[in-house]
MOPAC internal coordinates of N, CA, C and O (Angstrom, degrees):
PM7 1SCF
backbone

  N    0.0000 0     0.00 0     0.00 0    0    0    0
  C    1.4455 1     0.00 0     0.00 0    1    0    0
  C    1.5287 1   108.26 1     0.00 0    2    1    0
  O    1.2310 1   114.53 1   -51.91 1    3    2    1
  N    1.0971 1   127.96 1   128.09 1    3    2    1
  C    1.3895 1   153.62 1   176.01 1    5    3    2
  C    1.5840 1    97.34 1   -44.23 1    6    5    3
  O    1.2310 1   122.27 1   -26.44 1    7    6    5
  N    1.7617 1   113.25 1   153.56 1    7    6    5
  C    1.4305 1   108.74 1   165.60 1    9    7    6
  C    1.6780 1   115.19 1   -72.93 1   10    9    7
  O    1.2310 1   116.33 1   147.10 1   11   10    9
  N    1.2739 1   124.59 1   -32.90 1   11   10    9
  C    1.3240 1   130.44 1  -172.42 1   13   11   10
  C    1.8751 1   105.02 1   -74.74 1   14   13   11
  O    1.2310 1   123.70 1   145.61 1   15   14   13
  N    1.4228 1   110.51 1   -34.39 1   15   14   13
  C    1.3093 1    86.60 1   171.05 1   17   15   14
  C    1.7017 1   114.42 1   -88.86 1   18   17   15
  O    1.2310 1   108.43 1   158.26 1   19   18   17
  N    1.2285 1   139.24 1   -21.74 1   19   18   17
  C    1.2759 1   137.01 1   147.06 1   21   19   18
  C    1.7145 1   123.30 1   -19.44 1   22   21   19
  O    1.2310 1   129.02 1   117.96 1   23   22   21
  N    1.5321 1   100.23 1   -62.04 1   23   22   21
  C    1.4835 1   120.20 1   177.12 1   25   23   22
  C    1.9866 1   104.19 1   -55.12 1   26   25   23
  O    1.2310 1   131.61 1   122.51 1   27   26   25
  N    1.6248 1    95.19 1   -57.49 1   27   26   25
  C    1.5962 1    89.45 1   163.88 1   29   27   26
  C    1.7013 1   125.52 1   -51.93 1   30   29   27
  O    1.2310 1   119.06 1   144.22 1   31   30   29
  N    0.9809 1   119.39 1   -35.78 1   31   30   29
  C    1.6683 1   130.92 1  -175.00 1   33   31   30
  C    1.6235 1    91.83 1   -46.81 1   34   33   31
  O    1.2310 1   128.90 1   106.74 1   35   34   33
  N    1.5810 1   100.47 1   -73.26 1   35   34   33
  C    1.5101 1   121.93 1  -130.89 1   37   35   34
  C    2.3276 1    74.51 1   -71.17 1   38   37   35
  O    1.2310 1   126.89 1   138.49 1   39   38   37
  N    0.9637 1   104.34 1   -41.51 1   39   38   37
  C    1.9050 1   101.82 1  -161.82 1   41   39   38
  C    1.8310 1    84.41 1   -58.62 1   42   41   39
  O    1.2310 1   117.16 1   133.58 1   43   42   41
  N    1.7287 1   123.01 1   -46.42 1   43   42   41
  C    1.7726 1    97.50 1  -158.14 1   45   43   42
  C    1.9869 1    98.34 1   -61.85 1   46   45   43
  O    1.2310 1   122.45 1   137.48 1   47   46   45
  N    1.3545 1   112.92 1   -42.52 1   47   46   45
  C    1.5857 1   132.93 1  -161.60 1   49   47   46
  C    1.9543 1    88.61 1   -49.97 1   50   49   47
  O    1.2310 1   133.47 1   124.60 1   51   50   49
  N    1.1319 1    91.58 1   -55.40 1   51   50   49
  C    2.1967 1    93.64 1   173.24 1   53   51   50
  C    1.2524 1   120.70 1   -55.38 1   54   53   51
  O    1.2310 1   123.18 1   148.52 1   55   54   53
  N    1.7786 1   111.50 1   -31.48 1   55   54   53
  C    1.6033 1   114.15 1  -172.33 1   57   55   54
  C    1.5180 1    90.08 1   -83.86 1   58   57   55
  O    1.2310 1   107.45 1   126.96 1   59   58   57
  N    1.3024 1   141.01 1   -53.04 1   59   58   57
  C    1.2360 1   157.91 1  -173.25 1   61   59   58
  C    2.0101 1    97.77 1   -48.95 1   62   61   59
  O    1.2310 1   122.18 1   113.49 1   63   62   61
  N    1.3729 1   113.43 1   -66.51 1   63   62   61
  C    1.0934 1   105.48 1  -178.48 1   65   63   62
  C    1.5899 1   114.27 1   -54.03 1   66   65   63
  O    1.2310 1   116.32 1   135.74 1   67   66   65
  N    1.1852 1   124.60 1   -44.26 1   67   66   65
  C    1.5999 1   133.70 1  -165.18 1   69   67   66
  C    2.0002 1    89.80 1   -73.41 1   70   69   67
  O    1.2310 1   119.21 1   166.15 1   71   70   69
  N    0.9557 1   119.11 1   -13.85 1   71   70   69
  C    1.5414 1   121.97 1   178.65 1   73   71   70
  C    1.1783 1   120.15 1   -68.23 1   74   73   71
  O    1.2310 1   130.31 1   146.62 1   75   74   73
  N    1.8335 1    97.72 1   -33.38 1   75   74   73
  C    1.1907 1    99.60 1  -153.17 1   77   75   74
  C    1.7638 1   108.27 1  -111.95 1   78   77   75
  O    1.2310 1   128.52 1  -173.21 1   79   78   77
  N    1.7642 1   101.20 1     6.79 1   79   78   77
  C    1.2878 1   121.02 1   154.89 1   81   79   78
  C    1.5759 1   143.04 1   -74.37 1   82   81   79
  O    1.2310 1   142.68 1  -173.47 1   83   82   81
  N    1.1151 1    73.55 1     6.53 1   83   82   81
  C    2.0959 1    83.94 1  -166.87 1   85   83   82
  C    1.4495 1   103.26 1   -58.44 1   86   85   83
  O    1.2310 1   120.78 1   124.13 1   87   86   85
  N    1.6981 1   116.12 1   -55.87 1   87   86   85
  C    1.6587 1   116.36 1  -177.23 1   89   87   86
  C    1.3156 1   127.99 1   -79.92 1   90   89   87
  O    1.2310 1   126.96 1  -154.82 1   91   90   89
  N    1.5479 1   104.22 1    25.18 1   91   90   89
  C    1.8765 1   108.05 1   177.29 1   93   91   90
  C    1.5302 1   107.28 1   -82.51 1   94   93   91
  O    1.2310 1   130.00 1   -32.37 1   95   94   93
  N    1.5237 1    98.33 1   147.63 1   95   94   93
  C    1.3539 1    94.03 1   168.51 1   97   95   94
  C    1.8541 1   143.20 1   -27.88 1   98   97   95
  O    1.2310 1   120.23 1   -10.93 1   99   98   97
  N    1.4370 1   117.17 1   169.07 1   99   98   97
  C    1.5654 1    96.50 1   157.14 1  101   99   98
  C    1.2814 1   123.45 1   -76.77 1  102  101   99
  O    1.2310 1   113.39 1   159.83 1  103  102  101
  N    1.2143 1   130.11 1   -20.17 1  103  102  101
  C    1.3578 1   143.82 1   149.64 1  105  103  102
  C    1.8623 1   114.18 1   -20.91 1  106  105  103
  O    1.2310 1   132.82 1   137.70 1  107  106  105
  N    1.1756 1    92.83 1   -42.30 1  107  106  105
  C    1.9502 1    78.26 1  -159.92 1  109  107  106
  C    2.1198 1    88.53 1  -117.03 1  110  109  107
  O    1.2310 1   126.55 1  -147.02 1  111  110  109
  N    1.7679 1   105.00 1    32.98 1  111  110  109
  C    1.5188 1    97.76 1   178.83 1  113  111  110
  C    1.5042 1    99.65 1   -68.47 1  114  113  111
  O    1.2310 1   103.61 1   153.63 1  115  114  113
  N    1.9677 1   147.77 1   -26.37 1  115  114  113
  C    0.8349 1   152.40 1   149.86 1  117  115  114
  C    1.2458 1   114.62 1   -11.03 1  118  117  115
  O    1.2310 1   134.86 1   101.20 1  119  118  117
  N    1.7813 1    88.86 1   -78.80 1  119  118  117
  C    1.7981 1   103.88 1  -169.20 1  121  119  118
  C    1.9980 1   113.28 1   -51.78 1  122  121  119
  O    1.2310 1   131.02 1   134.17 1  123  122  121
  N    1.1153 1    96.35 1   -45.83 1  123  122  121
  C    1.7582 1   115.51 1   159.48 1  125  123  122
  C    1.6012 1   116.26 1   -23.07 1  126  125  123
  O    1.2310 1   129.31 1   101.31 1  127  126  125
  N    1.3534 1    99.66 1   -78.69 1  127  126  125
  C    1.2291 1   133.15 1   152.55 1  129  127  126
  C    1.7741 1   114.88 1     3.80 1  130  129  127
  O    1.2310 1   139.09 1    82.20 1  131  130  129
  N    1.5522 1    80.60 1   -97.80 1  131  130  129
  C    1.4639 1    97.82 1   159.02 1  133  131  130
  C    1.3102 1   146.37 1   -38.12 1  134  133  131
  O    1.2310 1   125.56 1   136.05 1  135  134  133
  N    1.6901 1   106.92 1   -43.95 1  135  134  133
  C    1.6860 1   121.38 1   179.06 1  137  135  134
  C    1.8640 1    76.30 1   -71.02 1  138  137  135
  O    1.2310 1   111.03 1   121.91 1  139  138  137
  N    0.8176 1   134.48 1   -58.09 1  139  138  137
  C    1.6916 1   132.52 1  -157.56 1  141  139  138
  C    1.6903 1   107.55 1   -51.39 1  142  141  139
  O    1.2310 1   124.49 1   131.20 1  143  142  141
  N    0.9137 1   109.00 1   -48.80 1  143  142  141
  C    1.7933 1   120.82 1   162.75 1  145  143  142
  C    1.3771 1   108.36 1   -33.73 1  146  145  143
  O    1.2310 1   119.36 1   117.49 1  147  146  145
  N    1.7393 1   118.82 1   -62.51 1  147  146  145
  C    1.0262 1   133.96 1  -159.46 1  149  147  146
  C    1.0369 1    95.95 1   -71.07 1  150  149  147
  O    1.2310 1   105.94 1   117.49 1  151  150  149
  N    1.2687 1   143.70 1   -62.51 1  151  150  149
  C    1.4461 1   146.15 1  -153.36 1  153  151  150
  C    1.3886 1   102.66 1   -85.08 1  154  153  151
  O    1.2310 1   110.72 1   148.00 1  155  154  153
  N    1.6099 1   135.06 1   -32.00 1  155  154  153
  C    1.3648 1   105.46 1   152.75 1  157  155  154
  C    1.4195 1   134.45 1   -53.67 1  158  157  155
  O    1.2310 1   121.42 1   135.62 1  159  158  157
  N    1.5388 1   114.88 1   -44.38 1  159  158  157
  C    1.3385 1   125.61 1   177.02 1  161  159  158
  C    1.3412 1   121.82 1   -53.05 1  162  161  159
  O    1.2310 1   124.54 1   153.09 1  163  162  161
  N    1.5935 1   108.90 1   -26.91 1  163  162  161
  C    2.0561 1   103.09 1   160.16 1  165  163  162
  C    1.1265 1   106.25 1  -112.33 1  166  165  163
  O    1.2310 1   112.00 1  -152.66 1  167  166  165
  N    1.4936 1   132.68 1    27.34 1  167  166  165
  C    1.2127 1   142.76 1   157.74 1  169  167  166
  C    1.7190 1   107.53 1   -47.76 1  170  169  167
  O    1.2310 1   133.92 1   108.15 1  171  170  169
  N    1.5981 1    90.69 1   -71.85 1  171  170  169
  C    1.7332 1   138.18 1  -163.06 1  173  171  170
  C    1.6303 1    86.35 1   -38.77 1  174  173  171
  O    1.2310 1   118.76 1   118.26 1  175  174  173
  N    1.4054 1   119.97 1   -61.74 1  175  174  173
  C    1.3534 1   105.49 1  -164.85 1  177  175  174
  C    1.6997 1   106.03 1  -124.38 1  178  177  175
  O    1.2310 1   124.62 1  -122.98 1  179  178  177
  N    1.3020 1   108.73 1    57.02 1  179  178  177
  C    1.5522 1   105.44 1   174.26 1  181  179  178
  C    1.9238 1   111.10 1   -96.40 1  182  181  179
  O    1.2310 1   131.50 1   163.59 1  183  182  181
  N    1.5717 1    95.42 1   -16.41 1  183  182  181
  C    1.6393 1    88.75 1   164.89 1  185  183  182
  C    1.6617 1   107.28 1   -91.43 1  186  185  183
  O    1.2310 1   112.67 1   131.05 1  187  186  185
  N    0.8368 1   131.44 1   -48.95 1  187  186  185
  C    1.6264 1   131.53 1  -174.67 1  189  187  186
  C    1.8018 1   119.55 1   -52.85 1  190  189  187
  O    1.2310 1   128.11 1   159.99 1  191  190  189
  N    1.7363 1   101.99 1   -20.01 1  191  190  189
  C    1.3235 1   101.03 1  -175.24 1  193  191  190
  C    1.5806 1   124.70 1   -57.16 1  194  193  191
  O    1.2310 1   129.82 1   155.31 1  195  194  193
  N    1.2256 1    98.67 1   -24.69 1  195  194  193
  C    1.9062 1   110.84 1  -174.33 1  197  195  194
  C    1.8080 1    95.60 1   -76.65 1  198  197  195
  O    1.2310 1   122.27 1   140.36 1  199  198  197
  N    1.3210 1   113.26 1   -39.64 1  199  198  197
  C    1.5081 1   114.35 1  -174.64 1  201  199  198
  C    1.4418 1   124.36 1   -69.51 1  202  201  199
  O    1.2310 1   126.97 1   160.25 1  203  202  201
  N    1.4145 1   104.20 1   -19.75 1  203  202  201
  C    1.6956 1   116.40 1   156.17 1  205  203  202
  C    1.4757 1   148.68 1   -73.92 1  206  205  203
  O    1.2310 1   122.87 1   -79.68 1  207  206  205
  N    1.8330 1   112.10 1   100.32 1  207  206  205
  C    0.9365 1   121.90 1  -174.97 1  209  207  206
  C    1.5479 1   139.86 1   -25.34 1  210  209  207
  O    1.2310 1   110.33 1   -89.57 1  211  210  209
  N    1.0395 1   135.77 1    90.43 1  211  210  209
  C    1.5550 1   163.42 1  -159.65 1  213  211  210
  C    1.9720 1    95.41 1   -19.45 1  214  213  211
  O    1.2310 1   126.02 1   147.37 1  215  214  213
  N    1.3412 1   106.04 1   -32.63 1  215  214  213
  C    1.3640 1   115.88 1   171.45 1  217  215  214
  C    1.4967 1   129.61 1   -81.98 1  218  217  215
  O    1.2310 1   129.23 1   162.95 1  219  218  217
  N    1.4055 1    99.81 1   -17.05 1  219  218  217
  C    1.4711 1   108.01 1   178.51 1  221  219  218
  C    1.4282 1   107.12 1  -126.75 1  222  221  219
  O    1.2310 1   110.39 1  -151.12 1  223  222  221
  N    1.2963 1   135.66 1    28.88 1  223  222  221
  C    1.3681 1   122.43 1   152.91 1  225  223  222
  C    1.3226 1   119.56 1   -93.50 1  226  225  223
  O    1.2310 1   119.14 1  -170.34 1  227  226  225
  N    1.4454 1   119.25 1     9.66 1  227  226  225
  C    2.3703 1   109.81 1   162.47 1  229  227  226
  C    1.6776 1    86.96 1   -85.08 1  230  229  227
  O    1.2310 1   117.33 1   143.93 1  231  230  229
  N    1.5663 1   122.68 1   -36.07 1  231  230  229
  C    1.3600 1   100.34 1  -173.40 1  233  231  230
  C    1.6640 1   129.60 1   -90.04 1  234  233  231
  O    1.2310 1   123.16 1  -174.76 1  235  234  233
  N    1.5266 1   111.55 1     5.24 1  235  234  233
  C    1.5046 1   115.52 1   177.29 1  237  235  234
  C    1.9724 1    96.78 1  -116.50 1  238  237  235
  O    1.2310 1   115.40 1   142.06 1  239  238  237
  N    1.0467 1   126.33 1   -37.94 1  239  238  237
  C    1.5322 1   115.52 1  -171.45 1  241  239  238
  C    1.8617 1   103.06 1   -84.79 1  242  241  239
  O    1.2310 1   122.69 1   136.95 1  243  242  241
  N    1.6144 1   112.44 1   -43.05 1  243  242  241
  C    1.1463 1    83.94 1   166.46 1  245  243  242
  C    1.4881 1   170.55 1   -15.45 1  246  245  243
  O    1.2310 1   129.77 1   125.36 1  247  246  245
  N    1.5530 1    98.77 1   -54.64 1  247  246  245
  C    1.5085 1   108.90 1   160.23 1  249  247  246
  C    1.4614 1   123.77 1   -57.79 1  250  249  247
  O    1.2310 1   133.28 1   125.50 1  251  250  249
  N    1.5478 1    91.94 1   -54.50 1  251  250  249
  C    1.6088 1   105.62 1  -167.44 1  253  251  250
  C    1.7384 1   114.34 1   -60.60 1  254  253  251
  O    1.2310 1   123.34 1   147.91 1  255  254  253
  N    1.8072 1   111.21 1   -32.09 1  255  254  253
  C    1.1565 1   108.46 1  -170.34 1  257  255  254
  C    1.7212 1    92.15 1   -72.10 1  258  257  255
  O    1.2310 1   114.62 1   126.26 1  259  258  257
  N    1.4751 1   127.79 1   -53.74 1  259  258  257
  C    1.1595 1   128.92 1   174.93 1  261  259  258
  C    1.6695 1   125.14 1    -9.13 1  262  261  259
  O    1.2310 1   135.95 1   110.99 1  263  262  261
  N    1.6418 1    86.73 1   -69.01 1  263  262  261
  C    1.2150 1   109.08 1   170.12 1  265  263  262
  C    1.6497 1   120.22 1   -60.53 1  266  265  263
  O    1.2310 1   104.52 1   138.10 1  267  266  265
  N    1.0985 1   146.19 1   -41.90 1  267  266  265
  C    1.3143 1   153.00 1   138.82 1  269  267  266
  C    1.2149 1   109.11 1   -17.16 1  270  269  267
  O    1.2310 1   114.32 1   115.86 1  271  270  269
  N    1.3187 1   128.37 1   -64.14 1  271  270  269
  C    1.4891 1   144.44 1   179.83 1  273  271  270
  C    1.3601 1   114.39 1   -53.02 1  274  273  271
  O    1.2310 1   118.79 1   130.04 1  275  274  273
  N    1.3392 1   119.91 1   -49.96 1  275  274  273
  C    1.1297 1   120.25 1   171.50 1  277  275  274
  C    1.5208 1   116.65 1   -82.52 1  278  277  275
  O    1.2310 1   116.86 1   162.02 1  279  278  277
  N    1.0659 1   123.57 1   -17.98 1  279  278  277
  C    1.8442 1   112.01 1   149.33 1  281  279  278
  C    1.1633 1   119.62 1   -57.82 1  282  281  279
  O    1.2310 1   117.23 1   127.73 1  283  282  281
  N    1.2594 1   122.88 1   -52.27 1  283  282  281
  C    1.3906 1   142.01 1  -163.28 1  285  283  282
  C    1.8347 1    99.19 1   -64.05 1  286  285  283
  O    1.2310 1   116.42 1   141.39 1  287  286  285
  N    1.5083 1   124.41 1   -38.61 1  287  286  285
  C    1.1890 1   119.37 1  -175.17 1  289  287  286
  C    1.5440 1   107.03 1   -86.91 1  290  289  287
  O    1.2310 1   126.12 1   138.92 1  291  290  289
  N    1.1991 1   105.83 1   -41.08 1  291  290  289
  C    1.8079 1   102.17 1   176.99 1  293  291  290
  C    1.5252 1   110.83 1   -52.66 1  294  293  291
  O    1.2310 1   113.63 1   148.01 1  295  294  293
  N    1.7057 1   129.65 1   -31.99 1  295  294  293
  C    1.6268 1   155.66 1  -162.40 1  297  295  294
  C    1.7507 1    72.91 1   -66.93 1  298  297  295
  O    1.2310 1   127.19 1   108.82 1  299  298  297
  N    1.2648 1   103.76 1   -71.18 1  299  298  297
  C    1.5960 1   128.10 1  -146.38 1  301  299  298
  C    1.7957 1   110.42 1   -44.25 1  302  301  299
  O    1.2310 1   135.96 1   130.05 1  303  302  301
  N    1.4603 1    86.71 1   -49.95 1  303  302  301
  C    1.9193 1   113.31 1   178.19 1  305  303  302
  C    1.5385 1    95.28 1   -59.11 1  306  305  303
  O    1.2310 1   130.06 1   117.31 1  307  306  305
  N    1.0681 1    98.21 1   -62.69 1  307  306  305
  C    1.8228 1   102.35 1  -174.97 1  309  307  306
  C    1.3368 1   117.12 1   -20.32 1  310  309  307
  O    1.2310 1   137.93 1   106.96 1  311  310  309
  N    1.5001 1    82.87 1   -73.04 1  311  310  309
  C    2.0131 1   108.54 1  -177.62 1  313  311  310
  C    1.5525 1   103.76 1   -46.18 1  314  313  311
  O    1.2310 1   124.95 1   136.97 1  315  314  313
  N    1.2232 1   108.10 1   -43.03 1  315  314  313
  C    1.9639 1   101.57 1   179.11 1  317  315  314
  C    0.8055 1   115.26 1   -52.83 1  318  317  315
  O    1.2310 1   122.14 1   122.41 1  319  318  317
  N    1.8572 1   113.50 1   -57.59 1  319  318  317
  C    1.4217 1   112.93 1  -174.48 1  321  319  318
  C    1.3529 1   113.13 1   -48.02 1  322  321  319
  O    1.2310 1   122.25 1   160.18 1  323  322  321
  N    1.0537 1   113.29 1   -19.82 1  323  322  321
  C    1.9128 1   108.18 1  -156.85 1  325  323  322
  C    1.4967 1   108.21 1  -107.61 1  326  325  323
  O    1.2310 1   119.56 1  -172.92 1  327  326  325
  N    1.5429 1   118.44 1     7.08 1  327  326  325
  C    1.3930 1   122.41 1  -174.00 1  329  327  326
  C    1.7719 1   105.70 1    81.83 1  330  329  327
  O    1.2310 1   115.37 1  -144.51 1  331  330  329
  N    0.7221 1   126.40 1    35.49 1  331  330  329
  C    1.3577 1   126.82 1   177.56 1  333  331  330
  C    1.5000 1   145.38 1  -106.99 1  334  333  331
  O    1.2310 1   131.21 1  -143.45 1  335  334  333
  N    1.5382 1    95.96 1    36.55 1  335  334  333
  C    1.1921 1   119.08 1  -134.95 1  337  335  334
  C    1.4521 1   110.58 1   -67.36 1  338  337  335
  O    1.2310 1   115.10 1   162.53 1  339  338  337
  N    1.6277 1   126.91 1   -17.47 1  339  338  337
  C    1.2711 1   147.46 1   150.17 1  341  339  338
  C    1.5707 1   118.22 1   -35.39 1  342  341  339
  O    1.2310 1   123.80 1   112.08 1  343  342  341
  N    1.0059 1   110.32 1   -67.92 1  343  342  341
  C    1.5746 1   136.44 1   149.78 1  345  343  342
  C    1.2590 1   119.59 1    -5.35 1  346  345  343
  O    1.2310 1   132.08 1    95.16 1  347  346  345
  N    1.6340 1    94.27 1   -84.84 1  347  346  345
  C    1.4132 1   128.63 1  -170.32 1  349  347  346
  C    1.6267 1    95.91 1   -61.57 1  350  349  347
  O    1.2310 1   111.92 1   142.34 1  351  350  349
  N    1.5347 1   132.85 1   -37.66 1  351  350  349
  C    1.4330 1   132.49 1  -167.48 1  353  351  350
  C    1.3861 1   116.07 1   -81.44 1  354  353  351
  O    1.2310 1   126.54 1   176.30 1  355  354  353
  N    1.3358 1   105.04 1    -3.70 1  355  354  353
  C    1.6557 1   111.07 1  -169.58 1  357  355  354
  C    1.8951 1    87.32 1  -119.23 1  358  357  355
  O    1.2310 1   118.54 1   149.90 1  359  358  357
  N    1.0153 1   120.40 1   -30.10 1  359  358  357
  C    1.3182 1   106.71 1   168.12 1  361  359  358
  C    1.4226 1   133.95 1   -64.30 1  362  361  359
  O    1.2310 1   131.16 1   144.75 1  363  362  361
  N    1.4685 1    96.06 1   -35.25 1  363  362  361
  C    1.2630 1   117.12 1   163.43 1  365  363  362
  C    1.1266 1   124.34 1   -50.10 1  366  365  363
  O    1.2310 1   113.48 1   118.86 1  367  366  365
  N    1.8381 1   129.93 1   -61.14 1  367  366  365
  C    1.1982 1   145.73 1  -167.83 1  369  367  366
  C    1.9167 1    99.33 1   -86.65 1  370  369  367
  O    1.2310 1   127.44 1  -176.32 1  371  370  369
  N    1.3900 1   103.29 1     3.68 1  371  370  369
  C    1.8519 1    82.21 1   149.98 1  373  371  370
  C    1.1759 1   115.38 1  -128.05 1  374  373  371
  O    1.2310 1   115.53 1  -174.15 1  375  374  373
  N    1.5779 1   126.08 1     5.85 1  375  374  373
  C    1.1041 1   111.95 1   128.61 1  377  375  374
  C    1.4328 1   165.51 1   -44.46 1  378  377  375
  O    1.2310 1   132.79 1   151.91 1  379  378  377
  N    1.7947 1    92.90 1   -28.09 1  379  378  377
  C    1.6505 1   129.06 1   177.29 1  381  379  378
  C    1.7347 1    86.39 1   -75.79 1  382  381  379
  O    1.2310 1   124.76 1   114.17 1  383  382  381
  N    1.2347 1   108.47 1   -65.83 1  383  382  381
  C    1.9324 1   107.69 1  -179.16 1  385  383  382
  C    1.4995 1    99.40 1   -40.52 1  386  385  383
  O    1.2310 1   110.37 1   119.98 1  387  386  385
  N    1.1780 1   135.70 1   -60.02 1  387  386  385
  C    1.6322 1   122.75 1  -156.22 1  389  387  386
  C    1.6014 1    98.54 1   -65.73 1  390  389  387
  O    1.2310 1   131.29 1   125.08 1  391  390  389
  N    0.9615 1    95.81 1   -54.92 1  391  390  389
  C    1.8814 1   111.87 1  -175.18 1  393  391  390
  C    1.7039 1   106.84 1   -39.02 1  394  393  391
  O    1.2310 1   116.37 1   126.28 1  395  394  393
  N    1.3238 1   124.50 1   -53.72 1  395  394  393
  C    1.2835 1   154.53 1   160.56 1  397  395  394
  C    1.8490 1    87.73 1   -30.24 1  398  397  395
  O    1.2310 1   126.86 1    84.90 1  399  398  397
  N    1.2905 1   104.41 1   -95.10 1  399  398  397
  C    1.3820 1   111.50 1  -170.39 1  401  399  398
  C    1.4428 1   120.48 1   -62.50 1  402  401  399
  O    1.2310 1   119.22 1  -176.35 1  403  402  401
  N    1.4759 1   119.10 1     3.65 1  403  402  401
  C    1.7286 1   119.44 1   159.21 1  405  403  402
  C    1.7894 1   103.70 1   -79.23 1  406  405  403
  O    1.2310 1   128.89 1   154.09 1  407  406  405
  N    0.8611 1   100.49 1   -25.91 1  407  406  405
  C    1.3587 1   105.82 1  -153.03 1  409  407  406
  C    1.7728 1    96.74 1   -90.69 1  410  409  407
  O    1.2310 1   121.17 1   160.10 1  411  410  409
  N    1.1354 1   115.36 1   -19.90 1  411  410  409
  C    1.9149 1   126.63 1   179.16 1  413  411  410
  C    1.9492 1    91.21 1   -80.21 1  414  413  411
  O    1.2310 1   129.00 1   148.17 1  415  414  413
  N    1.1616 1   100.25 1   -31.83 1  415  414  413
  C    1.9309 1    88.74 1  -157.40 1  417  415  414
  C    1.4756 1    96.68 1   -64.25 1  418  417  415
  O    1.2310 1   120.10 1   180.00 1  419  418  417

């Protein structure tokens, strides 16, 4: 599987997770919050990823997946704090996906 369709995977699995947040408490509107960060930030370039030269995607997705990651873990902390441990396990495991695909570029 290609990096651009990967990058697509891990952005629907984020739209999918943030989907599946709507009925959490007010407690975890933070953690919410956060997955929402994330999923804009591979929002920004989930159409352009296929249009990026095989040589320059560690230096254009890099940041952004970075940045994703670190929403996604602050989301993740949240959900603990708040008993959310469901949450917190699916936040986790698309983090392991981004991490996965830093590590391919």
């Amino acid at each position: 599987m290609s990096i651009s369709d990967r990058y697509r995977d891990i952005y629907r699995e984020v739209l999918t997770c943030r989907d599946g947040l709507a009925n959490l408490p007010q407690e975890a509107a933070q953690a919410t919050r956060s997955v929402n960060k994330g999923l804009e930030v591979l929002g920004e370039w989930v159409d352009q990823v296929g249009e990026i030269p095989r040589m320059n995607l560690e230096h254009k997705l890099t940041p952004v997946l970075l940045k994703a990651h670190n929403h996604l873990d602050r989301g993740r902390l949240l959900f603990e704090e708040n008993g959310l441990e469901d949450q917190a396990a699916t936040a986790w495991g698309l983090q392991q996906k981004i991490y996965r695909l830093l590590n391919d570029l």
